[in-house]
DRENMAR-518048 format. One record per residue (C-alpha): residue number from 0; residue in one letter; x, y, z. Coordinates in nm, 3 decimals, padded with zeros to 5 digits. Each point is the difference from the previous one (the first is absolute). Layout:
! DRENMAR-518048
{k: NUM | r: A | xx: X | yy: Y | zz: Z} $
...
! end
This chain:
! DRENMAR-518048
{k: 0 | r: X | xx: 05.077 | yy: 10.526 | zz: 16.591} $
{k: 1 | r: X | xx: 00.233 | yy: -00.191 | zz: -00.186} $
{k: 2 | r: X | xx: -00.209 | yy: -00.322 | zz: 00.004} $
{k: 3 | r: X | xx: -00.247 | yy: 00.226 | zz: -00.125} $
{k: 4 | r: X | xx: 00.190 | yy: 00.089 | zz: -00.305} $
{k: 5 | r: X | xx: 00.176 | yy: -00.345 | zz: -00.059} $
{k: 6 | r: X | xx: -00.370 | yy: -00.111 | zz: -00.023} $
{k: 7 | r: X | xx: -00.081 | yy: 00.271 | zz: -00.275} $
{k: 8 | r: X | xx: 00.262 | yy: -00.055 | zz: -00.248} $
{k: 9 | r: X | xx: -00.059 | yy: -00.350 | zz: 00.049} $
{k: 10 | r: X | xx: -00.357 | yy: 00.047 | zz: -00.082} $
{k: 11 | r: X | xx: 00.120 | yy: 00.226 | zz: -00.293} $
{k: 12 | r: X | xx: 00.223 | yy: -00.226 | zz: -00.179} $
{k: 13 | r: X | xx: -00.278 | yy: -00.309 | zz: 00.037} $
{k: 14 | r: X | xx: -00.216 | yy: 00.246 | zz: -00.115} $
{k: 15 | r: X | xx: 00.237 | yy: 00.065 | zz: -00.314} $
{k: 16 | r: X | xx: 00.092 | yy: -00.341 | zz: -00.050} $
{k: 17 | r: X | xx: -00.346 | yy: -00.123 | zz: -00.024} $
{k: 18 | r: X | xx: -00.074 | yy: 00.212 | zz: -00.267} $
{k: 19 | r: X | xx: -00.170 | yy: -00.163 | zz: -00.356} $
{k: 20 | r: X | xx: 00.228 | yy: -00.069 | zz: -00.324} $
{k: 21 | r: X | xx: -00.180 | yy: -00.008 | zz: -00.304} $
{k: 22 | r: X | xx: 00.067 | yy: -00.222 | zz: -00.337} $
{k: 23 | r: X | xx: -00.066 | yy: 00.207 | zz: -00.293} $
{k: 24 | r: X | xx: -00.128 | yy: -00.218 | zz: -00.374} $
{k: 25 | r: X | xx: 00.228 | yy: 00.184 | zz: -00.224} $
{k: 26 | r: X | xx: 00.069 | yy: -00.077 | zz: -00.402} $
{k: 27 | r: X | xx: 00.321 | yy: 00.051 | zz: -00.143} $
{k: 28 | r: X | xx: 00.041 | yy: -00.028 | zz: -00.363} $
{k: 29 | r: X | xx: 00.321 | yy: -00.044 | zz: -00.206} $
{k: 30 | r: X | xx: 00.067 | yy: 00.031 | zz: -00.403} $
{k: 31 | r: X | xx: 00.161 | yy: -00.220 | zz: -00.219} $
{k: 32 | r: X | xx: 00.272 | yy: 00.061 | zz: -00.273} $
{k: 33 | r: X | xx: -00.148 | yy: 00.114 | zz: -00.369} $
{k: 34 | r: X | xx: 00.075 | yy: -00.256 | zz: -00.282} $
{k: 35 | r: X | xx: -00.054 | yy: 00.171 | zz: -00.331} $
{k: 36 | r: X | xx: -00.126 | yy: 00.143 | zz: -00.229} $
{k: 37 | r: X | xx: 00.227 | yy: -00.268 | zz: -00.180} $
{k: 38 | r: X | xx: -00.091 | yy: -00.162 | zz: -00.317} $
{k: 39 | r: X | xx: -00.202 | yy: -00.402 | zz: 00.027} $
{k: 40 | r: X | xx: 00.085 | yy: -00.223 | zz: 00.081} $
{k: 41 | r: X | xx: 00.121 | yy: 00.053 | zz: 00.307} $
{k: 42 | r: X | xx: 00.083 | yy: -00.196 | zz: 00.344} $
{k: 43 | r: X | xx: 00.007 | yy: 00.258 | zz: 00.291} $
{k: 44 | r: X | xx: 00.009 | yy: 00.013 | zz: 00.352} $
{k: 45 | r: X | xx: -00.139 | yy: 00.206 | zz: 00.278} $
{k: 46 | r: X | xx: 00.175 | yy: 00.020 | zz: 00.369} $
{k: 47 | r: X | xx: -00.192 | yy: 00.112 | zz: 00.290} $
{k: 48 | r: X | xx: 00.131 | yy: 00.091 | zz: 00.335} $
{k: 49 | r: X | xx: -00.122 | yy: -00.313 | zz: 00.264} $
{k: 50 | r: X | xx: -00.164 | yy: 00.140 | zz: 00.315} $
{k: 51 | r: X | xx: 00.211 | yy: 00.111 | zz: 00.274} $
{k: 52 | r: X | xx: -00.117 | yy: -00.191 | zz: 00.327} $
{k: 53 | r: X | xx: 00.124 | yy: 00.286 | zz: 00.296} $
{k: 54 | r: X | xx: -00.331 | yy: 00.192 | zz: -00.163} $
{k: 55 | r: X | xx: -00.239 | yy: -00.222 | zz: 00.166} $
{k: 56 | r: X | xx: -00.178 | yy: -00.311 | zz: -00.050} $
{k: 57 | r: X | xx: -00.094 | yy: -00.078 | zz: -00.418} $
{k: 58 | r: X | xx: -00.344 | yy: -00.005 | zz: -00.055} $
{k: 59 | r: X | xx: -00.124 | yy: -00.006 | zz: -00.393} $
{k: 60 | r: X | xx: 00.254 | yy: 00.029 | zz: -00.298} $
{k: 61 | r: X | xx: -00.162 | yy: 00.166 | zz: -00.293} $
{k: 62 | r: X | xx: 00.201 | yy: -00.019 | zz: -00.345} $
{k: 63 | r: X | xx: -00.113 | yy: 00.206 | zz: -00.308} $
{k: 64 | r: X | xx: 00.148 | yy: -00.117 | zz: -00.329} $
{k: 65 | r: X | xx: -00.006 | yy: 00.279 | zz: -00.349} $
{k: 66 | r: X | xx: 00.111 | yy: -00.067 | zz: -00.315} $
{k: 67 | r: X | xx: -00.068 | yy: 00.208 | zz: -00.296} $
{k: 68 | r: X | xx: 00.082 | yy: -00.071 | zz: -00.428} $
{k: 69 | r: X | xx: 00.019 | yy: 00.223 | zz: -00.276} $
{k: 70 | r: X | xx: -00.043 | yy: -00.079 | zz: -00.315} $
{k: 71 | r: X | xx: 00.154 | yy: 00.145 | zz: -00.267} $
{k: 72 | r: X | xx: -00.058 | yy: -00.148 | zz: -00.231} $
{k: 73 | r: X | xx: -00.315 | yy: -00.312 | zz: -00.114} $
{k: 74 | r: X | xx: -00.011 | yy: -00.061 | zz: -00.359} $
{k: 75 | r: X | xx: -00.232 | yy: -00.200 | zz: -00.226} $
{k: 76 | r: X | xx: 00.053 | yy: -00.069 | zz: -00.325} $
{k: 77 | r: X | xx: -00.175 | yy: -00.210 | zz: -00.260} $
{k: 78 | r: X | xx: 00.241 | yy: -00.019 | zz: -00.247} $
{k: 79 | r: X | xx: -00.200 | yy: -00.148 | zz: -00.252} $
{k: 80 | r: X | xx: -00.017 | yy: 00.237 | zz: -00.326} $
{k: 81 | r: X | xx: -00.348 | yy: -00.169 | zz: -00.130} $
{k: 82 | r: X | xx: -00.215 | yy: -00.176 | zz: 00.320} $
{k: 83 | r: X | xx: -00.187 | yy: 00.192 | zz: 00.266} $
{k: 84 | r: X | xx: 00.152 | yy: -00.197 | zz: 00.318} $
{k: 85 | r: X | xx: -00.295 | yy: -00.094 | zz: 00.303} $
{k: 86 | r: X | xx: 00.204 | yy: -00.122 | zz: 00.249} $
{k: 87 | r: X | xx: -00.006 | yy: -00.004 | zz: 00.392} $
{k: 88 | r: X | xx: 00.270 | yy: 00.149 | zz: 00.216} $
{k: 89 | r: X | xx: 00.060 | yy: -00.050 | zz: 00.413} $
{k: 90 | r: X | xx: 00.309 | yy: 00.248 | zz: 00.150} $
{k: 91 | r: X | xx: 00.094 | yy: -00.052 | zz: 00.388} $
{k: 92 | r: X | xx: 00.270 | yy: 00.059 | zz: 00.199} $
{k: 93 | r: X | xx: 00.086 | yy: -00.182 | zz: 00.335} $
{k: 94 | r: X | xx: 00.167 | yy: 00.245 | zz: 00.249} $
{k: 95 | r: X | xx: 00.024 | yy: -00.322 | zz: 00.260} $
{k: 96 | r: X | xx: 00.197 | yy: -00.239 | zz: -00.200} $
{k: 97 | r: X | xx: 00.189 | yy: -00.229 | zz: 00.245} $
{k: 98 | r: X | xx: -00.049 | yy: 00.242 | zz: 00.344} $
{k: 99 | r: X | xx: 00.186 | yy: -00.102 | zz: 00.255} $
{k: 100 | r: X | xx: -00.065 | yy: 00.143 | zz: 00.347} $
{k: 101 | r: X | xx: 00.340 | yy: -00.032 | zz: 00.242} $
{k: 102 | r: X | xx: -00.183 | yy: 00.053 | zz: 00.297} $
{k: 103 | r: X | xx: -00.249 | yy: -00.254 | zz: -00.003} $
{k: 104 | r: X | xx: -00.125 | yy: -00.163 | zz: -00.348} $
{k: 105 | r: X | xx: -00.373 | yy: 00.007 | zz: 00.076} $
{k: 106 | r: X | xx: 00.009 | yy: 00.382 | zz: -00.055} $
{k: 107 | r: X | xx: 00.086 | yy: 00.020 | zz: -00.371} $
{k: 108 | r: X | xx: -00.241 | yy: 00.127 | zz: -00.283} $
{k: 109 | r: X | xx: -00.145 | yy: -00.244 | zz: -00.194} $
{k: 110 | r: X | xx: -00.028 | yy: 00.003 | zz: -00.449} $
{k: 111 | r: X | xx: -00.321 | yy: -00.170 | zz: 00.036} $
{k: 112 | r: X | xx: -00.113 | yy: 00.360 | zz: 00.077} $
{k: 113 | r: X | xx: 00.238 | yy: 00.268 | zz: -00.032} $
{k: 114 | r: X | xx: 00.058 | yy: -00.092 | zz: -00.360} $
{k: 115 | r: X | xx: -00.076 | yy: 00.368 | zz: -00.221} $
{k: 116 | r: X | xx: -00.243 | yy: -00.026 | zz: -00.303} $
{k: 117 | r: X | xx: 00.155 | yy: 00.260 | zz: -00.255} $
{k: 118 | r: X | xx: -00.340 | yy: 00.032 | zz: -00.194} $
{k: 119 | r: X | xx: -00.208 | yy: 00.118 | zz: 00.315} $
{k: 120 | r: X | xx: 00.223 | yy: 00.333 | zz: 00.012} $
{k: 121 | r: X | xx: -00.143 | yy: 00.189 | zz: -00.288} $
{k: 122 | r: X | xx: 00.113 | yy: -00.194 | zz: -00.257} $
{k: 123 | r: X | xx: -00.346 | yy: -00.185 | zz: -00.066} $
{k: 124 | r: X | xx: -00.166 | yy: 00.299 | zz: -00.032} $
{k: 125 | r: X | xx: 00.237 | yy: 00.119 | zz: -00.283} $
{k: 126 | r: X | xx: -00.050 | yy: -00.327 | zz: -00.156} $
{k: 127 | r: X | xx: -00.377 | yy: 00.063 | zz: 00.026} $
{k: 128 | r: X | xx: -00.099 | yy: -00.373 | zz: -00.180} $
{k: 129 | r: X | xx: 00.119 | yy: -00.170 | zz: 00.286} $
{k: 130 | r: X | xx: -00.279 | yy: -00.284 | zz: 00.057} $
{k: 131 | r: X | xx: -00.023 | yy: -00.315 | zz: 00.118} $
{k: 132 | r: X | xx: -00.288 | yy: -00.083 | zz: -00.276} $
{k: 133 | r: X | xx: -00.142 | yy: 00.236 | zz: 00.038} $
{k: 134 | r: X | xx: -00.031 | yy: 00.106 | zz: 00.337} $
{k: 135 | r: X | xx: 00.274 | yy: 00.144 | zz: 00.244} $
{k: 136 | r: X | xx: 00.309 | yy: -00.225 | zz: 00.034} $
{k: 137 | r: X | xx: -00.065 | yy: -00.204 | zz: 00.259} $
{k: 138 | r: X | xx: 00.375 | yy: 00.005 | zz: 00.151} $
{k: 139 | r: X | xx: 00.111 | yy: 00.366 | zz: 00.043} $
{k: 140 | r: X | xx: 00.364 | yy: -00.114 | zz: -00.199} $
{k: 141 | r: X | xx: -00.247 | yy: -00.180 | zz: -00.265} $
{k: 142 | r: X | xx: -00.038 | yy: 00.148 | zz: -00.395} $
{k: 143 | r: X | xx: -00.125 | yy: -00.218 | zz: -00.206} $
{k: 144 | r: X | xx: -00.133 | yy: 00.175 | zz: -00.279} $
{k: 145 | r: X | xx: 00.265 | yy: 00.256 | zz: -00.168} $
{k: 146 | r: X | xx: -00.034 | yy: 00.101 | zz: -00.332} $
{k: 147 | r: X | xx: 00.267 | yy: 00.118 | zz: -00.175} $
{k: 148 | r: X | xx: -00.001 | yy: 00.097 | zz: -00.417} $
{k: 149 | r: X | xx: 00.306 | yy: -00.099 | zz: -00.201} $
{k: 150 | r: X | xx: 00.319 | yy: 00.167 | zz: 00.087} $
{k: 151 | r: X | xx: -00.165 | yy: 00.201 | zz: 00.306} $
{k: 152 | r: X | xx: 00.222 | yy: 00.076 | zz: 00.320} $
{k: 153 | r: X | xx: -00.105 | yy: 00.104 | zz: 00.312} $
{k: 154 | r: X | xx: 00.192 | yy: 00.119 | zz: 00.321} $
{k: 155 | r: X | xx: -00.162 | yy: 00.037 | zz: 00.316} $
{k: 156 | r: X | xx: 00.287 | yy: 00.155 | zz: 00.198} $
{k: 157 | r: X | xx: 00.086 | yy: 00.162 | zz: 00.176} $
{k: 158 | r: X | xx: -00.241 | yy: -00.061 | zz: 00.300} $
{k: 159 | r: X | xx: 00.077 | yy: -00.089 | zz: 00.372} $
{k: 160 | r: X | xx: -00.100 | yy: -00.258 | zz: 00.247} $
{k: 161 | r: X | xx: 00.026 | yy: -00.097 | zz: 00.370} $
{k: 162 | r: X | xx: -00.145 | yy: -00.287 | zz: 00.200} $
{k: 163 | r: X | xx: -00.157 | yy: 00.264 | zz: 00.218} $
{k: 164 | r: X | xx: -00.273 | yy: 00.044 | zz: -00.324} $
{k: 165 | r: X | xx: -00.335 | yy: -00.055 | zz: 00.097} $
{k: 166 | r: X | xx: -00.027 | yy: -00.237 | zz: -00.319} $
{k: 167 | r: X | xx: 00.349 | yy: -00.191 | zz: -00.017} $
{k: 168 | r: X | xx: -00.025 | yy: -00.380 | zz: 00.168} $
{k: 169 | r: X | xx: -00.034 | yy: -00.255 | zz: -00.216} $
{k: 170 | r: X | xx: -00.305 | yy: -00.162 | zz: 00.160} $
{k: 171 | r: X | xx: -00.283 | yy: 00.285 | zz: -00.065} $
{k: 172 | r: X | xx: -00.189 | yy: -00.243 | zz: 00.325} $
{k: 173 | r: X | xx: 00.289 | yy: 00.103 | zz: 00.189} $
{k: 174 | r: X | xx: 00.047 | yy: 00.345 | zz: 00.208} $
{k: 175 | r: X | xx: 00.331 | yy: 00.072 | zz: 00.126} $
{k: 176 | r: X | xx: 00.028 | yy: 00.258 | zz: 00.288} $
{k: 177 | r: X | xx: 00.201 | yy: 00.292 | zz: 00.014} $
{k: 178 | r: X | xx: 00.101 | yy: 00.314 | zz: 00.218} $
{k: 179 | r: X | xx: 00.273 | yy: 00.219 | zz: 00.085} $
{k: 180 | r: X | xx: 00.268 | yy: -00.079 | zz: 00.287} $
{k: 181 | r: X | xx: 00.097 | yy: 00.283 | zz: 00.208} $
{k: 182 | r: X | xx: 00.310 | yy: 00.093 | zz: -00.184} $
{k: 183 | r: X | xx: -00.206 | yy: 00.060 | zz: -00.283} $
{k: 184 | r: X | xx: -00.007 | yy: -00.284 | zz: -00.247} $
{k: 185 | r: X | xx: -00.356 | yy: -00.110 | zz: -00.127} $
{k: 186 | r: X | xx: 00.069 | yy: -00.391 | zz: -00.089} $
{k: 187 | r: X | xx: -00.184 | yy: -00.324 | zz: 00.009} $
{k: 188 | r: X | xx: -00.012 | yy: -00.100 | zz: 00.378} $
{k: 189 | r: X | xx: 00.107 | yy: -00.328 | zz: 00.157} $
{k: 190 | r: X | xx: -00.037 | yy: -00.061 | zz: 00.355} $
{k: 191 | r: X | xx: 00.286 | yy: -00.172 | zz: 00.157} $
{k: 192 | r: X | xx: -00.013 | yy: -00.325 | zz: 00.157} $
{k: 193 | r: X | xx: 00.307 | yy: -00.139 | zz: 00.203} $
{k: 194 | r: X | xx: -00.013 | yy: 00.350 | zz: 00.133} $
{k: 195 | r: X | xx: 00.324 | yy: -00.149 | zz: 00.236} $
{k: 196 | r: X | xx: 00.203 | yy: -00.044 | zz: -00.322} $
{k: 197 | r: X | xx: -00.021 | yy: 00.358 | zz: -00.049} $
{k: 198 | r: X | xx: 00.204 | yy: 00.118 | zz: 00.317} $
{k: 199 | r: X | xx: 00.360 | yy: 00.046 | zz: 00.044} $
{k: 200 | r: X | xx: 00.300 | yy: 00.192 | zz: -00.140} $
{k: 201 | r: X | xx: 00.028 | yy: 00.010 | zz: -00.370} $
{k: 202 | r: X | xx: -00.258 | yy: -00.041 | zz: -00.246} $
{k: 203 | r: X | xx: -00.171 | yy: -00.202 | zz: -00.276} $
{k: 204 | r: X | xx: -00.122 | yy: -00.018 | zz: -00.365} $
{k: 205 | r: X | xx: -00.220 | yy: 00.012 | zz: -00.231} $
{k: 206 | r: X | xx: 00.128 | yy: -00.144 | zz: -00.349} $
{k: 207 | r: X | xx: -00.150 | yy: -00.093 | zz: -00.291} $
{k: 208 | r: X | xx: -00.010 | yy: 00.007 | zz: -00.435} $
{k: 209 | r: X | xx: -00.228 | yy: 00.179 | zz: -00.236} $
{k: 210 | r: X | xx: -00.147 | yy: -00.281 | zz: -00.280} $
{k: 211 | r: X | xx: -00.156 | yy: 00.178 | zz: -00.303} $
{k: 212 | r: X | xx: -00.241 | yy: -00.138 | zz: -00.271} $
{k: 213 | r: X | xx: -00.176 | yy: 00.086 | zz: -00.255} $
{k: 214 | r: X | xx: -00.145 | yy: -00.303 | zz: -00.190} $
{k: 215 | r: X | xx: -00.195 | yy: 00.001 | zz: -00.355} $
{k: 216 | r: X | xx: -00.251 | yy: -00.226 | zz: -00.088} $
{k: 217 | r: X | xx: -00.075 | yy: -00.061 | zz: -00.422} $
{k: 218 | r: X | xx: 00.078 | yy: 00.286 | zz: -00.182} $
{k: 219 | r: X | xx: 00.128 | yy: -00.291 | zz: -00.312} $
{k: 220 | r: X | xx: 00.374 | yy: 00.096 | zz: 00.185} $
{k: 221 | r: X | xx: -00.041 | yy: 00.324 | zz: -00.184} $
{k: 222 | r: X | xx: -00.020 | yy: 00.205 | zz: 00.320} $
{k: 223 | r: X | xx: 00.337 | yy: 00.142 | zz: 00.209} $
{k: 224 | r: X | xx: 00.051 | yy: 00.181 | zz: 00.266} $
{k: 225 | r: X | xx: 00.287 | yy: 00.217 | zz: 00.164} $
{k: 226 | r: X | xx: -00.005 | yy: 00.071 | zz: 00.355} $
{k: 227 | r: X | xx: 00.233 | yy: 00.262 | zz: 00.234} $
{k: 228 | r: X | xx: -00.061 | yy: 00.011 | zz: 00.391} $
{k: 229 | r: X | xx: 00.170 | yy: 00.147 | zz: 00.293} $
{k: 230 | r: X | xx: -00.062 | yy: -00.111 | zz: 00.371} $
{k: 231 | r: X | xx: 00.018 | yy: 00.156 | zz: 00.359} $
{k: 232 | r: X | xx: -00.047 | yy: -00.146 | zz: 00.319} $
{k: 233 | r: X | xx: 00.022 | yy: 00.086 | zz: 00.343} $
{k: 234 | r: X | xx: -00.187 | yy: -00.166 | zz: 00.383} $
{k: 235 | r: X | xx: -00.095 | yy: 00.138 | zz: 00.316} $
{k: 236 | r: X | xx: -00.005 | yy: -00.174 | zz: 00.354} $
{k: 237 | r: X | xx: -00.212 | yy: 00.151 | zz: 00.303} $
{k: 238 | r: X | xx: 00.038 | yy: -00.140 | zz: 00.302} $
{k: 239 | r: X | xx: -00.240 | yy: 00.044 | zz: 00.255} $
{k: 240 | r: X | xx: 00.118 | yy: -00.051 | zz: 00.382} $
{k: 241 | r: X | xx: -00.042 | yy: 00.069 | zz: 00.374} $
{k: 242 | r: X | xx: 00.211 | yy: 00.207 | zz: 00.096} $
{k: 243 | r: X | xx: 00.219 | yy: -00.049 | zz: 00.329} $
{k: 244 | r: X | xx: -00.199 | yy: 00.124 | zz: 00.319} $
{k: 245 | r: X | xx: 00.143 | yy: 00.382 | zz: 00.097} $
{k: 246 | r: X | xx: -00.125 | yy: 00.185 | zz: 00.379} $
{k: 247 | r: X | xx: -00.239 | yy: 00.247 | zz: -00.115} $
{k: 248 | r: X | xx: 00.130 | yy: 00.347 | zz: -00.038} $
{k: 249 | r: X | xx: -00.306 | yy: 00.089 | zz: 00.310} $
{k: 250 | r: X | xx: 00.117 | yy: -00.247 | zz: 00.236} $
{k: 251 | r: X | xx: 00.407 | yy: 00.077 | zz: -00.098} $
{k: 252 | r: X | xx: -00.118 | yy: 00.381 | zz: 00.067} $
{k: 253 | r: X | xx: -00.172 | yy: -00.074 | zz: 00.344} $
{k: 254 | r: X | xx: 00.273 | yy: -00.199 | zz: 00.125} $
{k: 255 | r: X | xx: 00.276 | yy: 00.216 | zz: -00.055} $
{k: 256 | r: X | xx: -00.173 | yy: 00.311 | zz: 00.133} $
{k: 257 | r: X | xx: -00.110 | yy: -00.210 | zz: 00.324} $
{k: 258 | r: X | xx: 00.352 | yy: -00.115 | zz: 00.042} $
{k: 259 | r: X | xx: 00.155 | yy: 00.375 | zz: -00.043} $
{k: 260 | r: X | xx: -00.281 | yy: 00.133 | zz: 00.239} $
{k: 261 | r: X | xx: 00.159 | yy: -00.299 | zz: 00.250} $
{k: 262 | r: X | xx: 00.372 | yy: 00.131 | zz: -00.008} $
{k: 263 | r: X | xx: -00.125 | yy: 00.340 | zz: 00.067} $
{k: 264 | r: X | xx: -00.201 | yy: -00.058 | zz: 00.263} $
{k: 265 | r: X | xx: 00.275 | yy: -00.254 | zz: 00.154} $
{k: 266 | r: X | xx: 00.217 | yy: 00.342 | zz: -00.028} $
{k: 267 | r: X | xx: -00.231 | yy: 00.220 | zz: 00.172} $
{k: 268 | r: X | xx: -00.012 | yy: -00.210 | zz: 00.288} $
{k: 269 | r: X | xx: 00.349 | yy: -00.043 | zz: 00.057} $
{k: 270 | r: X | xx: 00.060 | yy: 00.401 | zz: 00.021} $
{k: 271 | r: X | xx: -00.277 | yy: -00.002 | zz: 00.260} $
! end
């Protein structure tokens, strides 16, 4: 009888130990620090929390990057008291200006894209002569046909903009994507590459400069302009992983039951 029973818990506990882990894809998502709303120019940067490696194995690094300007303030002013002015005008504003990425510097956000055109955010359609002779600018950041009579001002704040606008790059050819992390923040997305240079204790940054212009073209140098902005900023990392392999609850269930029915049966037979 009690090679009988030596045989059953043995059985039991292969039984147990046999069971099936499973590894889980999981996505974990961490915020960065605000910067702003503080007045341009501005250098900021943006820590975010590296990816802690006792999770699992790192799979995909997702980073979305928001920034936002207000303007107060965007005055034109032909300042002549006798001459109507015709005169072209271009107003950007580079959110990207010198990015640096600490963790690896292949995922950084380039001007040659992210750069804002102030006068596809409502202002061109205040302006409402703003042609490229003729027709529609052909550059979104492009008026080259304002009219203004002697002495005339105009101020197109306050308005807001973020490089999340459906009409903001500075290549109209170009379509940048965007989305929103699980913590929340709709940015422009970057996918990570170097996804190793992403693990570890610590974390990493995101910095970078705002670079505002607003340039006039003719105009006899009768036309100024007055200009008032405030920026904010902030980044979001999702990491996406395989989680370490865990017994199923099922088979952890099973085995401890089995094992329990073993020690009782082990004490039955020893009253008898």
């Amino acid at each position: 009888m009690k090679a009988r029973l030596k045989q059953l818990i043995l059985t039991v506990a292969a039984f147990g130990i046999g069971g099936s882990g499973t590894a889980k894809a999981a996505v974990i998502g961490y915020l960065s620090n605000l910067v702003g709303p503080t007045d341009t120019e501005v250098n900021y940067t943006l820590t975010l929390q590296k990816f802690n490696p006792t999770l699992g194995t790192l799979t995909g690094v997702k980073i979305y990057f928001y920034a936002e300007e207000d303007v107060a303030h965007l005055t034109l002013q032909n300042i002549s008291g006798s001459a109507t002015q015709n005169y072209g005008a271009s107003a950007t504003a580079n959110f990207v200006a010198g990015m640096t990425n600490s963790a690896t510097g292949a995922d950084k956000y380039s001007a040659l894209l992210e750069t804002v055109a102030f006068f596809d955010t409502g202002i061109s359609s205040a302006i409402g002569n703003c042609t490229s002779n003729g027709a529609p600018a052909v550059r979104p950041n492009q008026c080259s046909n304002l009219t203004f009579t002697p002495g005339q001002t105009v101020d197109y704040g306050p308005f807001t903009f973020a490089n999340t606008d459906a009409l903001f790059m500075n290549d109209p050819d170009q379509v940048l994507t965007k989305g929103t992390g699980v913590q929340g923040l709709t940015g422009v997305i970057k996918n990570g590459t170097s996804i190793s240079n992403y693990v570890g204790a610590g974390t990493w940054n995101l910095s970078g400069a705002t670079v505002n212009t607003l340039s006039l073209s003719n105009g006899g140098g009768n036309i100024n302009f007055t200009q008032q902005t405030q920026a904010q900023f902030r980044a979001e990392v999702d990491y996406t992983y395989t989680a370490s392999a865990t017994p199923e609850p099922a088979t952890m269930s099973l085995m401890g039951g089995s094992l329990l029915g073993a020690i009782l049966l082990r004490k039955r037979l020893k009253k008898s």
